[in-house]
C-alpha positions as CSV (number, residue, x, y, z in Angstrom):
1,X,1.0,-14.0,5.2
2,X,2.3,-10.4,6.4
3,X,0.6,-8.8,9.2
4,X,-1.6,-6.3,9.9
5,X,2.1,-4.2,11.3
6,X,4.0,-5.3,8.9
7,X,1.2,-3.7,5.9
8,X,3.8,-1.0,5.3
9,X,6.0,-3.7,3.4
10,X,3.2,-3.9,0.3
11,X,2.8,0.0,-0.1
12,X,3.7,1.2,-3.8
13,X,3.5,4.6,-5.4
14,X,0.1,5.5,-5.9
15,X,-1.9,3.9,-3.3
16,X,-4.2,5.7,-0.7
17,X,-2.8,4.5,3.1
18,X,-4.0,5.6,6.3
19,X,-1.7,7.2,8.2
20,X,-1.6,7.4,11.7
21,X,0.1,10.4,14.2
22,X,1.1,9.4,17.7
23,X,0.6,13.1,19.7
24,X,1.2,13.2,23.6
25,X,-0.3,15.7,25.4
26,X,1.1,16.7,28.7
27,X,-2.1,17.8,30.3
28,X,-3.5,14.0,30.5
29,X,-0.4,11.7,29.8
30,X,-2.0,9.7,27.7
31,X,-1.6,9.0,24.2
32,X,-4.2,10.4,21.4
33,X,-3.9,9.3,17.9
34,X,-4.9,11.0,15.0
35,X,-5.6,9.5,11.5
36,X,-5.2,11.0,8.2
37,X,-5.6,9.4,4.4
38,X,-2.6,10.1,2.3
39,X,-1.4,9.4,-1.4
40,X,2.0,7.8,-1.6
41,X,4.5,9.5,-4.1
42,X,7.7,7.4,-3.5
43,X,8.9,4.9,-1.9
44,X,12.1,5.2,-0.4
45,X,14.4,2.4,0.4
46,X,16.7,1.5,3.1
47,X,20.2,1.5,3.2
48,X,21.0,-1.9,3.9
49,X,17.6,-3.2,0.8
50,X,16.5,-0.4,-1.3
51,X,13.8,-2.9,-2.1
52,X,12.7,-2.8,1.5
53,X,10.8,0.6,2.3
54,X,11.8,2.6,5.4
55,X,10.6,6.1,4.0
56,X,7.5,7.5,2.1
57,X,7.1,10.6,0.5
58,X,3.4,11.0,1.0
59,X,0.5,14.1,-0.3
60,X,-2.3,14.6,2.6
61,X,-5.2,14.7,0.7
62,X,-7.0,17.0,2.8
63,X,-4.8,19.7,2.7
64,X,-2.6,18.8,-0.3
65,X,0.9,19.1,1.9
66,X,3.6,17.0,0.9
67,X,5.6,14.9,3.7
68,X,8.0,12.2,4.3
69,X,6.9,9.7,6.7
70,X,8.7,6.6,8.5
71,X,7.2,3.6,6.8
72,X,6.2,2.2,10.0
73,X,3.3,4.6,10.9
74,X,1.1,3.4,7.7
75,X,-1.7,1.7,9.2
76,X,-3.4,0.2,6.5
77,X,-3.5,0.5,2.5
78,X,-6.7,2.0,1.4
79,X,-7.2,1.8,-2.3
80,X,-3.8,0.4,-4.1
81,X,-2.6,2.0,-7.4
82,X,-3.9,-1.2,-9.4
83,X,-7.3,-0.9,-8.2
C-alpha cells in the first residue's frame, strides 16, 4: 500500500491532481501553501527508471497555463483518466 506522499507514483496522463505551492514570505517567516487543481499531460521519467515519474507536464485549469512540475509536489489525485 503506497502512501499518502508517495501518491505521485500512481499519476498518469489525464488525471486531475492537486497540486500544492510551498511560498515563503519574508514578512512572517512562515510557510503559506497554496493549492491549485491541474490536468496532467505527460509524465516524464527519470533518468535512472523512465517508468518512475520525477516530472509532470501539467495544464492549470483555472487559468489554462501549461507547467512542468517536480512529481513530488502532487498532493493527491483527484479524478483519474479511467474514471
Amino acid at each position: 500500500m503506497l502512501s499518502a506522499s508517495s501518491e505521485f507514483l500512481l499519476v498518469r496522463p489525464g488525471d486531475y491532481v492537486v497540486i500544492k505551492n510551498h511560498e515563503n514570505y519574508p514578512d512572517t517567516k512562515k510557510k503559506q501553501h497554496d493549492y491549485w487543481i491541474g490536468y496532467v499531460i505527460n509524465c516524464i521519467g527519470g533518468a535512472r527508471n523512465p517508468n518512475s515519474w520525477t516530472l509532470f507536464q501539467v495544464a492549470n485549469i483555472d487559468n489554462g497555463e501549461i507547467v512542468i512540475i517536480n512529481a513530488d509536489i502532487v498532493e493527491k489525485i483527484l479524478k483519474t483518466s479511467e474514471d
